[in-house]
Backbone bond lengths (Angstrom), bond angles and torsions (degrees), N, CA, C in turn:
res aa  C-N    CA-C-N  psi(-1)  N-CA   C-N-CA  omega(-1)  CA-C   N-CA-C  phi
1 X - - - 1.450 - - 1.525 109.06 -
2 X 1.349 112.87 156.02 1.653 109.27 -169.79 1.536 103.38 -87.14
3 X 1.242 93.76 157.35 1.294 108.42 -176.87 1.927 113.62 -68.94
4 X 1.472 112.23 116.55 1.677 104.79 -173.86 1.755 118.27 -93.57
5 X 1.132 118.21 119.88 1.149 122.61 -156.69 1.901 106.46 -64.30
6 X 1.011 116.94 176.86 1.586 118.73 -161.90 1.695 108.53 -80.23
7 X 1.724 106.01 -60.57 1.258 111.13 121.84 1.505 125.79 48.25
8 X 1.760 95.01 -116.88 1.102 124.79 -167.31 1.819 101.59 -70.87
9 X 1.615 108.67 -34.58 1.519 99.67 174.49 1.310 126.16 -72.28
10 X 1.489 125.88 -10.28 1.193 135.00 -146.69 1.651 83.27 -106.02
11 X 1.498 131.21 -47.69 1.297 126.07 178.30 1.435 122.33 -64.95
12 X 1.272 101.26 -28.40 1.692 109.83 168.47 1.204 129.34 -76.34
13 X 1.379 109.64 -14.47 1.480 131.23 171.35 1.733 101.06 -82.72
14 X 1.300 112.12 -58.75 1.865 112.43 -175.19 1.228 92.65 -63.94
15 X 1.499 147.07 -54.71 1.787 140.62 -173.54 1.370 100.91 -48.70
16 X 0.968 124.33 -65.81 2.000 114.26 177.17 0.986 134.55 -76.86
17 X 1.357 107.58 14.86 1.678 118.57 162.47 1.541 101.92 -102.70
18 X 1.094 129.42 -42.85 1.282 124.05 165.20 1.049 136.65 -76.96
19 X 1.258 116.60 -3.37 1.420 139.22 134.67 1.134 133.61 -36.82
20 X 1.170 122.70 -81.62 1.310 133.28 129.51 1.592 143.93 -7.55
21 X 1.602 93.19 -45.88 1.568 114.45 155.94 1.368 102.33 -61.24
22 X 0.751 121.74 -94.02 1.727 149.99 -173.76 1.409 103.64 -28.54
23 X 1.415 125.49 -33.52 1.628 133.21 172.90 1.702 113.95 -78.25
24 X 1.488 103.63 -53.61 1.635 91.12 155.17 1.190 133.15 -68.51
25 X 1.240 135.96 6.32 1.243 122.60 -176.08 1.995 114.13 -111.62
26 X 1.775 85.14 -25.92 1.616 92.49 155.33 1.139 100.02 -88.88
27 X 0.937 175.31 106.73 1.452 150.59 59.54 1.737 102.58 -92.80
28 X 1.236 115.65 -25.90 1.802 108.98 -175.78 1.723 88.06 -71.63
29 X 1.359 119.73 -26.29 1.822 103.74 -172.22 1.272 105.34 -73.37
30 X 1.669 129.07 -58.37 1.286 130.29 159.53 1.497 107.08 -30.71
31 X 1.034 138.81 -50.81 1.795 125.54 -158.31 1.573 102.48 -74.87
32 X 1.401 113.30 -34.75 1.399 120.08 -162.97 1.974 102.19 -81.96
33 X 1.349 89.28 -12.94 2.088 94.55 -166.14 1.399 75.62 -102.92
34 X 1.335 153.09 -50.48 1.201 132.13 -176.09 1.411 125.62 -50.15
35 X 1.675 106.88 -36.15 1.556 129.76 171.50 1.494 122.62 -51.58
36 X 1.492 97.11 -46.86 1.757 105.41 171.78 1.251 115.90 -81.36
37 X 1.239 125.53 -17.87 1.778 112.90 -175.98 1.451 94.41 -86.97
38 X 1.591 121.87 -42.34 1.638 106.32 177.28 1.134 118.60 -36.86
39 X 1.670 119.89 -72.40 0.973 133.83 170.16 1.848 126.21 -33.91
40 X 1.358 111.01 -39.87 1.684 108.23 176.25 1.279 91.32 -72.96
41 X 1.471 131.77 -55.95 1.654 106.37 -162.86 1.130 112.18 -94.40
42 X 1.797 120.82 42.14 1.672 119.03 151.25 1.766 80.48 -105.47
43 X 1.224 146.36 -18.76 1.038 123.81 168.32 1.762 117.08 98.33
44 X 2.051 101.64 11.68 1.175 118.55 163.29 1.492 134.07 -67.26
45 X 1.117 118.00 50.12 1.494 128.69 -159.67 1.718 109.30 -32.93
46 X 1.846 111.67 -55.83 1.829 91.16 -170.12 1.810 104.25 -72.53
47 X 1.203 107.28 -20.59 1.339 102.90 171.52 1.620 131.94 -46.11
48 X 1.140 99.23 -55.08 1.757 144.42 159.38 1.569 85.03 -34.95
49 X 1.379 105.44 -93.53 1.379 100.78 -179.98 1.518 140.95 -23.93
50 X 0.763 117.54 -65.30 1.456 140.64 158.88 1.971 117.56 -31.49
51 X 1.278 99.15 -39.96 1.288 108.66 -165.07 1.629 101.43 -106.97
52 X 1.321 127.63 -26.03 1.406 141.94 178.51 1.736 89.88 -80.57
53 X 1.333 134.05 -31.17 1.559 107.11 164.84 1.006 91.22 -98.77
54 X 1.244 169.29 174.34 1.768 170.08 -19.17 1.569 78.69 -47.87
55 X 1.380 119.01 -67.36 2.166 113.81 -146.54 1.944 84.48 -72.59
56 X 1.199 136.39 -28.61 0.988 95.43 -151.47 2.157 93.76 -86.86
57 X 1.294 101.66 -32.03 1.622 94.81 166.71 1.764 121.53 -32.87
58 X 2.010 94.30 -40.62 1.375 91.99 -157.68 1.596 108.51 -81.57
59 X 1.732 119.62 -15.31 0.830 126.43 163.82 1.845 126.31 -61.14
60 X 1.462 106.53 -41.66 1.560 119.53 -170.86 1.882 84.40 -56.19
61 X 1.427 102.34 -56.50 1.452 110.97 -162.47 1.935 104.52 -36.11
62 X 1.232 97.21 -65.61 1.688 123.42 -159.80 1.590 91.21 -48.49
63 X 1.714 117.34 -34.87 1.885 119.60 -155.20 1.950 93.27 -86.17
64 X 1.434 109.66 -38.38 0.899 126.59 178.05 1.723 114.65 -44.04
65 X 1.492 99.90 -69.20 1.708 111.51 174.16 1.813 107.14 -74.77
66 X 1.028 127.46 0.52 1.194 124.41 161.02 1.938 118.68 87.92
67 X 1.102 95.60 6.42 1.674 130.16 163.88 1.712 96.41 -49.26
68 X 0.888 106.08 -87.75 1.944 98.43 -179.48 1.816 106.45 -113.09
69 X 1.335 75.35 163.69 1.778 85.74 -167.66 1.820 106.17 -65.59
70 X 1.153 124.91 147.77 1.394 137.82 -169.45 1.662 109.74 -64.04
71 X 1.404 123.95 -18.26 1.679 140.73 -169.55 1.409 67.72 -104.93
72 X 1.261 137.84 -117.01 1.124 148.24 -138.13 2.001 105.42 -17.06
73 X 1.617 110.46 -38.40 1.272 136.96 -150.28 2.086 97.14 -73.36
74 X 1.670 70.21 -55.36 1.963 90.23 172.86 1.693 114.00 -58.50
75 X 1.289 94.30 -46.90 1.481 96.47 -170.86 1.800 112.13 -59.82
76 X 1.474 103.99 -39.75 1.396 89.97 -168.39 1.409 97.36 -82.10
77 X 1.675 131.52 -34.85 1.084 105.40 178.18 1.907 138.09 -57.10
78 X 1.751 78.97 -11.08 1.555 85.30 -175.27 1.817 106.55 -87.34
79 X 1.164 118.19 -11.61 1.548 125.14 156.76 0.943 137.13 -21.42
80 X 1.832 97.26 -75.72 1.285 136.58 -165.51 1.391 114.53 -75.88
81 X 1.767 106.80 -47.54 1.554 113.49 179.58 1.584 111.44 -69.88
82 X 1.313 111.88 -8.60 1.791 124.56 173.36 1.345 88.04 -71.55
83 X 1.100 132.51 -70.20 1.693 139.95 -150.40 1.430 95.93 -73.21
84 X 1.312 126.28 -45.29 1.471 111.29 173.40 1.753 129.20 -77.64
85 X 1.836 110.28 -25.35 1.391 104.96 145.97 1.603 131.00 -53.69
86 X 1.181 121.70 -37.07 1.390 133.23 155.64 1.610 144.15 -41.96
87 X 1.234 70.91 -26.28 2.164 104.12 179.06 1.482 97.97 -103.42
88 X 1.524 128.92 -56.17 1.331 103.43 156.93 1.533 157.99 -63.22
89 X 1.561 103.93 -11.06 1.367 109.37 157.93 1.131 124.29 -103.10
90 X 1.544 126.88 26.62 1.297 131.58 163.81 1.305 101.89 -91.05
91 X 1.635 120.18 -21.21 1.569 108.86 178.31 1.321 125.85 -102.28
């Protein structure tokens, strides 16, 4: 087998650590956007609240470090705060 330069291991080592980074931090945004839609359609509004800013921090964060694209960031936040304006004028 050829010989692999030091190099090339040292970048493959930083790519799957940030990998890795970058995989937990989308999935904590998914867990936290999964958290608030439960919650709006049990129809827990301060709950709702509460948890609709945690994802959207965790989102600014993720657009911020460059994890998901910054539109993508807007878009879902602009989703969610639809679904939670929606939950408040039903009550």
């Amino acid at each position: 087998m050829a010989h692999k330069a030091s190099s090339a291991e040292k970048r493959h080592r930083q790519s799957e650590e940030r990998r890795r980074r970058n995989k937990a931090v989308k999935s904590s945004v998914r867990t936290s956007a999964k958290k608030f839609v439960l919650l709006a359609h049990k129809k827990e509004a301060p709950e709702a609240e509460t948890a609709l800013k945690e994802m959207i921090q965790k989102l600014d964060s993720a657009a911020r470090k460059g994890i998901i694209k910054k539109n993508a960031a807007a878009r879902k936040k602009s989703r969610m705060q639809r679904l939670f304006n929606t939950l408040k004028a039903a009550q």
